[in-house]
Backbone as ProteinMPNN parsed JSONL, in Angstrom:
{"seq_chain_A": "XXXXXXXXXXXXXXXXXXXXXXXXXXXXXXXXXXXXXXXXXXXXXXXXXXXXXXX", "coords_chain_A": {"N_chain_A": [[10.19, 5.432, 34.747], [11.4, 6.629, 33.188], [9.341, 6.99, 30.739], [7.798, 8.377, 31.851], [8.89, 10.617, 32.026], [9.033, 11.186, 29.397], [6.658, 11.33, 28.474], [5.801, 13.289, 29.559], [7.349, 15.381, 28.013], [6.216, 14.945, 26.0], [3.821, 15.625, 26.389], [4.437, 18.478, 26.296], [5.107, 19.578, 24.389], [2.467, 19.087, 22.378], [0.963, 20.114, 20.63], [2.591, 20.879, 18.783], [3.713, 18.28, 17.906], [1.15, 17.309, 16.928], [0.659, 19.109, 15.464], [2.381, 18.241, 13.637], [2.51, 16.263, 12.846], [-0.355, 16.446, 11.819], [0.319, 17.634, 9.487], [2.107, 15.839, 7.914], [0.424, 13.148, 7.912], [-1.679, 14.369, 5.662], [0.105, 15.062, 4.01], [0.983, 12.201, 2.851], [-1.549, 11.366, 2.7], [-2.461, 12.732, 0.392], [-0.325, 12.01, -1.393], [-1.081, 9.025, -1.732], [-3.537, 9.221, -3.389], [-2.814, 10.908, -5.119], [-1.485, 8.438, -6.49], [-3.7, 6.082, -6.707], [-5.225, 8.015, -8.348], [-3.177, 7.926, -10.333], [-2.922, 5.365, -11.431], [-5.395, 4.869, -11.864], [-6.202, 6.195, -14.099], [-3.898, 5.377, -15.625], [-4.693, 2.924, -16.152], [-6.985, 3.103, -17.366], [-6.58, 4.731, -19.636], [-5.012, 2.71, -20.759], [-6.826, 0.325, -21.187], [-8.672, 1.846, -23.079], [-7.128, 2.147, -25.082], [-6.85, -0.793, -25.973], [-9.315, -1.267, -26.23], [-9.527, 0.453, -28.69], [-7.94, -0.289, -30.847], [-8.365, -2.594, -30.871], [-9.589, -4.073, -33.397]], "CA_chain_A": [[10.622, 6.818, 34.933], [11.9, 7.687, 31.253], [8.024, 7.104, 30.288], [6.719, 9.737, 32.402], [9.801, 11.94, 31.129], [8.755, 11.247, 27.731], [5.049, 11.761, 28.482], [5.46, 15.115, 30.448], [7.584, 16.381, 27.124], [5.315, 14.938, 24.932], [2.317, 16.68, 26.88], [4.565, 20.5, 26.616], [5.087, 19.417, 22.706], [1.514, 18.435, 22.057], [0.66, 21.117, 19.551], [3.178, 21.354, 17.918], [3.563, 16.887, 17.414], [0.125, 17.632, 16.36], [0.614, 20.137, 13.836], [3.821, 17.839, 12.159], [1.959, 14.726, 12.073], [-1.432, 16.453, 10.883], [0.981, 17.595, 7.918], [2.724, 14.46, 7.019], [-0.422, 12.967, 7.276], [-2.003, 15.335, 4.602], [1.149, 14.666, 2.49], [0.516, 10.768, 3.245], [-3.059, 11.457, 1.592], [-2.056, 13.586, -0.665], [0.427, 10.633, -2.383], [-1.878, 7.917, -2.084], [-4.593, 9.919, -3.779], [-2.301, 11.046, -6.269], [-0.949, 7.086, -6.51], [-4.36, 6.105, -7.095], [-5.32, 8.401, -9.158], [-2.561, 7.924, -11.463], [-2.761, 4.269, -11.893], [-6.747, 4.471, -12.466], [-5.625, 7.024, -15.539], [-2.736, 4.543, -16.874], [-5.718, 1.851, -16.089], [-8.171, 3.728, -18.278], [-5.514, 4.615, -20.904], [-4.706, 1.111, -21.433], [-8.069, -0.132, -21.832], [-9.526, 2.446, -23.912], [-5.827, 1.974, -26.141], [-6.599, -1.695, -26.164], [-10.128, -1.103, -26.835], [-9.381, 1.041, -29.807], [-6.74, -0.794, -31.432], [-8.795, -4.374, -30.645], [-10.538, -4.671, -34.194]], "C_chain_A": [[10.85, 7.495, 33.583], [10.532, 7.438, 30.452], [7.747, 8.344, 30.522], [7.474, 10.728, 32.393], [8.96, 12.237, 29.888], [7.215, 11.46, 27.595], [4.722, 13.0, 28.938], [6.173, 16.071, 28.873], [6.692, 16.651, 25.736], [3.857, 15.682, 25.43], [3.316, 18.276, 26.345], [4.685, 20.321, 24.964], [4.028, 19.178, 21.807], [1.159, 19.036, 20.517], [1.54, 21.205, 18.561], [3.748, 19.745, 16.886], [2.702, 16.477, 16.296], [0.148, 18.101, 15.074], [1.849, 18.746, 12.554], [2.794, 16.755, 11.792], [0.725, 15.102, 11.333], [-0.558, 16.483, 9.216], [1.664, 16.78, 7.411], [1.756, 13.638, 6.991], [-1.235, 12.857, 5.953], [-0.773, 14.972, 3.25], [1.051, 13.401, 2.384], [-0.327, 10.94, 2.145], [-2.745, 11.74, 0.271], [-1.497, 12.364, -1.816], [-0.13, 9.31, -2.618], [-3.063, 8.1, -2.817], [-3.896, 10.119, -5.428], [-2.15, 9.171, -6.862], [-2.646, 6.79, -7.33], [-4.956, 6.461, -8.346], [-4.47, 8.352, -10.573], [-2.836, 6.919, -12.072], [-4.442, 4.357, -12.396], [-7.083, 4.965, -14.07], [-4.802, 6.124, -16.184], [-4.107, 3.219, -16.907], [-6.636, 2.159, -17.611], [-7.732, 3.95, -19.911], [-5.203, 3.653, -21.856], [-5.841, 0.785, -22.148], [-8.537, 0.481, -22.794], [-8.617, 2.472, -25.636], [-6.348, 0.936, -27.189], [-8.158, -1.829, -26.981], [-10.174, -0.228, -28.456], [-8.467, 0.289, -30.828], [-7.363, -2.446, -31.252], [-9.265, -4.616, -32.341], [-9.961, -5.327, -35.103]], "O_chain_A": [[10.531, 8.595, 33.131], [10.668, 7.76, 29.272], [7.503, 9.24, 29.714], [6.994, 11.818, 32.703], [8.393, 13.272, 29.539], [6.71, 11.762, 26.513], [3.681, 13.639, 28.784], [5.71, 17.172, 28.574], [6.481, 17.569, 24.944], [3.023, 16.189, 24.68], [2.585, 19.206, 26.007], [4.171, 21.254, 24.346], [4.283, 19.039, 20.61], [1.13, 18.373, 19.48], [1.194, 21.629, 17.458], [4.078, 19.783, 15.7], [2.942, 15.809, 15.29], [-0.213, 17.655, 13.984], [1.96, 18.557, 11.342], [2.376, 16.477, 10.668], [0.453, 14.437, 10.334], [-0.693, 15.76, 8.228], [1.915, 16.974, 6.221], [1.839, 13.004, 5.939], [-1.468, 11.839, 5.303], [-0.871, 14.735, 2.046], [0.988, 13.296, 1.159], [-0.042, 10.754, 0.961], [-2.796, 11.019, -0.725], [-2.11, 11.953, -2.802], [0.246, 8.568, -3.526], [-3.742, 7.079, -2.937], [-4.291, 9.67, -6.504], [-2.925, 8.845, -7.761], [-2.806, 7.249, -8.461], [-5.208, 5.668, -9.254], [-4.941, 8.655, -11.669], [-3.071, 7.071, -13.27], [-4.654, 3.795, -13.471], [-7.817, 4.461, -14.92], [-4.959, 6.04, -17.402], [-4.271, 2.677, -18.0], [-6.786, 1.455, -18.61], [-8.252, 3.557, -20.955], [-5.128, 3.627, -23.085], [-5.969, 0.876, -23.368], [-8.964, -0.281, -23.662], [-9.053, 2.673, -26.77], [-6.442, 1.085, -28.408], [-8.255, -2.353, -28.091], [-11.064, -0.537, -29.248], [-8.654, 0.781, -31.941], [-6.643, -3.395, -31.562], [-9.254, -5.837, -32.496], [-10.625, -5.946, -35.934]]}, "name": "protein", "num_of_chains": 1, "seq": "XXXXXXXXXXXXXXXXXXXXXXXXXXXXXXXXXXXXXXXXXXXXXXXXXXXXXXX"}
């Protein structure tokens, strides 16, 4: 019974569940992208440091 509560509010809320989770999603991405991206930059940094400074 408290399913098919919680499934009839979650059906009148759909759109709008929708909309939050597309955008925490998107911010999700967003930080693992950034994350990524940062470490492939301190990655690159290093090496090209270590490469310069090797001789």
């Amino acid at each position: 019974m408290d399913s098919i509560i919680f499934f009839g509010s979650k059906n009148l809320q759909s759109d709008k569940l929708r909309n939050i989770s597309f955008y925490f999603t998107n911010i999700f991405l967003k930080d693992i992208l950034i994350d990524i991206s940062g470490s492939w930059m301190t990655l690159l940094l290093k090496s090209s440091y270590k490469f310069l400074h090797n001789d």
